[in-house]
N, CA and C atoms as an extended XYZ file, in Angstrom:
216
Properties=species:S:1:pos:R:3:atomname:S:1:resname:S:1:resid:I:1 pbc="F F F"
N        92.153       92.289       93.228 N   UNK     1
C        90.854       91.784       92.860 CA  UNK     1
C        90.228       91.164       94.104 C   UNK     1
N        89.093       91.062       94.608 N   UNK     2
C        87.944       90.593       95.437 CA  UNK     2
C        86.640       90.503       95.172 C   UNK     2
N        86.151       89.146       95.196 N   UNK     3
C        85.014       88.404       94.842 CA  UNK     3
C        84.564       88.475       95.996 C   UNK     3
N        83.166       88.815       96.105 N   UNK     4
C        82.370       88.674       97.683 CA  UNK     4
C        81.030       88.168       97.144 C   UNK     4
N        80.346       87.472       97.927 N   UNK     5
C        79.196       86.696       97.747 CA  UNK     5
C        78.059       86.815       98.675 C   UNK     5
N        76.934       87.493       98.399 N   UNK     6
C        75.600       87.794       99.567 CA  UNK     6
C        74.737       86.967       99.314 C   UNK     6
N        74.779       86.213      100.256 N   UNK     7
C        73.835       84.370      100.126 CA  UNK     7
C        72.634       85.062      100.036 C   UNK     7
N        72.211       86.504      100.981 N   UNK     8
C        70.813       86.773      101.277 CA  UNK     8
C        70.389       87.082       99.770 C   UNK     8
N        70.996       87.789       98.869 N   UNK     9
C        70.289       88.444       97.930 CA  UNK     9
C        70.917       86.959       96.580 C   UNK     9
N        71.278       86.348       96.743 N   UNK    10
C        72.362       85.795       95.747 CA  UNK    10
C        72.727       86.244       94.788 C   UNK    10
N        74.236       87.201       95.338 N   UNK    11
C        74.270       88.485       94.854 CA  UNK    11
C        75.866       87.980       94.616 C   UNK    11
N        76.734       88.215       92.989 N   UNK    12
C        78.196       87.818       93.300 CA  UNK    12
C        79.080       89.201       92.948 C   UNK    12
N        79.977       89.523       93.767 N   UNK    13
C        80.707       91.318       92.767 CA  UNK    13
C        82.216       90.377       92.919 C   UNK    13
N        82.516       90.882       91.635 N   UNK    14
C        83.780       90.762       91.797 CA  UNK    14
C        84.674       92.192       91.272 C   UNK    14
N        85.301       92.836       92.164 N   UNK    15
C        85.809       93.763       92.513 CA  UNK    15
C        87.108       93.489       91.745 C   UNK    15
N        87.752       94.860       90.518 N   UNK    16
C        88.272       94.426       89.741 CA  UNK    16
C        89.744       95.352       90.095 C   UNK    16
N        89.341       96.945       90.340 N   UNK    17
C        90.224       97.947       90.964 CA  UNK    17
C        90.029       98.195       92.335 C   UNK    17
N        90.960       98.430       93.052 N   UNK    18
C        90.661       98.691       94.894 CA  UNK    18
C        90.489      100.520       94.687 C   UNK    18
N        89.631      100.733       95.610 N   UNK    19
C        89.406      102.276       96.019 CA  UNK    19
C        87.615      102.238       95.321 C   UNK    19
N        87.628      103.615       95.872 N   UNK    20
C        86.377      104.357       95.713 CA  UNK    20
C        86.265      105.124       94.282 C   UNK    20
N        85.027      104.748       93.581 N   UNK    21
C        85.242      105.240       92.374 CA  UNK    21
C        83.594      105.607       92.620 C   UNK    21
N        83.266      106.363       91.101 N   UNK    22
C        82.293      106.743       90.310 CA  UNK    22
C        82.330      106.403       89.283 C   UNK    22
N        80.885      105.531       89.245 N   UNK    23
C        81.173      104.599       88.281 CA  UNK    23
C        79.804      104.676       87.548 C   UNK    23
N        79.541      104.685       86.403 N   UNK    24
C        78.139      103.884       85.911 CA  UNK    24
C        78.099      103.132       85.357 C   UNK    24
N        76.783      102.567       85.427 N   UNK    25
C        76.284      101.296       85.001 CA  UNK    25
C        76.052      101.080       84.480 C   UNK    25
N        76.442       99.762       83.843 N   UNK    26
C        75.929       99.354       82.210 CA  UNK    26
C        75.250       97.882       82.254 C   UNK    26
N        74.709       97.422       82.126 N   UNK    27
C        73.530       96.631       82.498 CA  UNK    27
C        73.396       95.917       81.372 C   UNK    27
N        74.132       94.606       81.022 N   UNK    28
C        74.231       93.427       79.941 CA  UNK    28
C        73.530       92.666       79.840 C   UNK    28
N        72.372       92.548       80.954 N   UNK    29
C        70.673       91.858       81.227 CA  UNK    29
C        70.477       91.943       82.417 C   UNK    29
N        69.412       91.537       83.097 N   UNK    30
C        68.569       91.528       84.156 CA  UNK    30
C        69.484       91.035       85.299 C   UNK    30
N        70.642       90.026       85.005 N   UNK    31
C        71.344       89.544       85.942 CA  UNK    31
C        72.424       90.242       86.213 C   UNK    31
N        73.583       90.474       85.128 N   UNK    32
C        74.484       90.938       84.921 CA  UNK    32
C        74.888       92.523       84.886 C   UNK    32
N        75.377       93.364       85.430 N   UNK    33
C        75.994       94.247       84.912 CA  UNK    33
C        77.224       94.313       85.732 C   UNK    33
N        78.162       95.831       84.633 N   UNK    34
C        79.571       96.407       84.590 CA  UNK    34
C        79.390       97.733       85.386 C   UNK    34
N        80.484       97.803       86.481 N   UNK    35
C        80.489       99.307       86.078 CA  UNK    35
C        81.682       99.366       86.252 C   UNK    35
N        81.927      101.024       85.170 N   UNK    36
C        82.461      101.663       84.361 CA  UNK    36
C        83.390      102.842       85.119 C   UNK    36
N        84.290      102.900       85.394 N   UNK    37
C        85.159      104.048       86.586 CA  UNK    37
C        85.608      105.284       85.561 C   UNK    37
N        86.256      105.767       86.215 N   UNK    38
C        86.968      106.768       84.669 CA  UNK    38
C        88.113      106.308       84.295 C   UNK    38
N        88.144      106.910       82.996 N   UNK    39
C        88.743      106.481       81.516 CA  UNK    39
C        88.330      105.167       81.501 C   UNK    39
N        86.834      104.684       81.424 N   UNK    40
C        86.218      103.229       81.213 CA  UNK    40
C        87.120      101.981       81.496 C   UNK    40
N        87.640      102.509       82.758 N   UNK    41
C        88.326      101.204       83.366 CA  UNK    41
C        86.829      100.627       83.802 C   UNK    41
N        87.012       99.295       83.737 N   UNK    42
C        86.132       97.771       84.085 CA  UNK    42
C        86.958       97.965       85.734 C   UNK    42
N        85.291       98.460       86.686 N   UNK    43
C        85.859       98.550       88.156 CA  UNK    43
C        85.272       97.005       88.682 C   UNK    43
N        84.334       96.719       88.307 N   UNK    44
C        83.642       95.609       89.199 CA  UNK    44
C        82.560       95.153       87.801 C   UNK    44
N        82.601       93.860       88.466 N   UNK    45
C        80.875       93.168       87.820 CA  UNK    45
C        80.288       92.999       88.967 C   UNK    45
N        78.680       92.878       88.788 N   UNK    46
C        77.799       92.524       89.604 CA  UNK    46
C        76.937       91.131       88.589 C   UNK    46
N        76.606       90.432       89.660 N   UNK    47
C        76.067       89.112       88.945 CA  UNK    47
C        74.517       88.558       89.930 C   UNK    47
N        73.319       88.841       89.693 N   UNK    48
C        72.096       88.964       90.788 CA  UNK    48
C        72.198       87.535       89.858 C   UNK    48
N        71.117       86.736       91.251 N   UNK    49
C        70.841       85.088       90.880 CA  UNK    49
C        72.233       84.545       90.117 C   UNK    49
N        73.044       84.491       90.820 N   UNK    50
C        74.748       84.191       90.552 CA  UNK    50
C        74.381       82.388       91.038 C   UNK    50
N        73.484       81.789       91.942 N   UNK    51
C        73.807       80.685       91.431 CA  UNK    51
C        73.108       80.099       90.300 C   UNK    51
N        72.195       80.296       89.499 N   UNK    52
C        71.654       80.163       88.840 CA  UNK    52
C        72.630       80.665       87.542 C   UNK    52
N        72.590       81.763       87.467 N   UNK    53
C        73.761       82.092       86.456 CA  UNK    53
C        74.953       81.493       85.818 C   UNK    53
N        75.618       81.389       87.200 N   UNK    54
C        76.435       80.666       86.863 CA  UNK    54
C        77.101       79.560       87.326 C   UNK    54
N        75.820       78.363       88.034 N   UNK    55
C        76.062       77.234       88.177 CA  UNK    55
C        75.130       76.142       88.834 C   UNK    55
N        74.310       76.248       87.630 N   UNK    56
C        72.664       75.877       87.626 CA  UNK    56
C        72.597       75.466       88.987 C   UNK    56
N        72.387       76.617       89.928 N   UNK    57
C        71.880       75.936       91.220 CA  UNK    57
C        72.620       76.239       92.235 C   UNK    57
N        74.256       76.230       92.075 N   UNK    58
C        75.152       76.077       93.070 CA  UNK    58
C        76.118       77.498       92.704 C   UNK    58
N        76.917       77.712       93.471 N   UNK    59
C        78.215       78.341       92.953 CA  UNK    59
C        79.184       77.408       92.444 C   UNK    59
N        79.831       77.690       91.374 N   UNK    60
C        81.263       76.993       90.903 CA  UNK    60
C        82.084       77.420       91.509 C   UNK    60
N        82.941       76.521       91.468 N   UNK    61
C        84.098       76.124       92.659 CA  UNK    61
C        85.202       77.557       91.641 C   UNK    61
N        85.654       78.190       92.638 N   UNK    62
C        86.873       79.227       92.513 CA  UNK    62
C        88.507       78.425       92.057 C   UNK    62
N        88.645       78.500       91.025 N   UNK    63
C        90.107       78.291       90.904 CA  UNK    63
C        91.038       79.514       90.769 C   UNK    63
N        92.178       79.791       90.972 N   UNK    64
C        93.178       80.775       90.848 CA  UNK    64
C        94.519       80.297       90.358 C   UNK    64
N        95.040       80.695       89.275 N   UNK    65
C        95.937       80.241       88.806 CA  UNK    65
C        97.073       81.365       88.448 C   UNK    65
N        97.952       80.887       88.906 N   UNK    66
C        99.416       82.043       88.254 CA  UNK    66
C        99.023       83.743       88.905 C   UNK    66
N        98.466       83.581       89.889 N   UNK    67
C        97.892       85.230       90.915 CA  UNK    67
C        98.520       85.274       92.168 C   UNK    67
N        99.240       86.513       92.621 N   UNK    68
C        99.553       86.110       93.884 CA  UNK    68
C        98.111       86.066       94.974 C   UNK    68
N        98.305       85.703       96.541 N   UNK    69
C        97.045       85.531       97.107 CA  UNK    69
C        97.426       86.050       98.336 C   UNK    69
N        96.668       87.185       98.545 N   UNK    70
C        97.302       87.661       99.689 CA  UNK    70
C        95.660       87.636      100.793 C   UNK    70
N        96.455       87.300      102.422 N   UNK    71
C        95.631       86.941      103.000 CA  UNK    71
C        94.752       88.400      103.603 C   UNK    71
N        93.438       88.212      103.767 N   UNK    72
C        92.714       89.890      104.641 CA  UNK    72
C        92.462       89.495      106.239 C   UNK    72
């Protein structure tokens, strides 16, 4: 899994499978969408106005619990 964050667009993905897929999009509102890889594996979310979304203003602080963490 990998979460990346584009301050320019305030843009949040969190990357759910590694590799290159084909995927479409499914679009849960204006902010939010899924996309969809084959056999409807959940590859990634996308989250536009992510601080607003989801943390009136700011980003919320990342916790990780019981995951290994490997360094890039």
């Amino acid at each position: 899994m990998k979460i990346s964050y584009d301050p320019e667009v305030d843009a949040l993905y969190i990357r759910l499978i590694e590799g290159v897929y084909e995927c479409r999009t499914l679009r849960l509102n204006e902010e939010i969408a899924l996309n969809i890889g084959p056999d409807e594996k959940l590859v990634g979310i996308e989250i536009i106005d992510a601080k607003e979304v989801l943390g009136s203003g700011q980003l919320p602080k990342l916790v990780v619990e019981n995951l290994p963490l490997v360094k890039v």
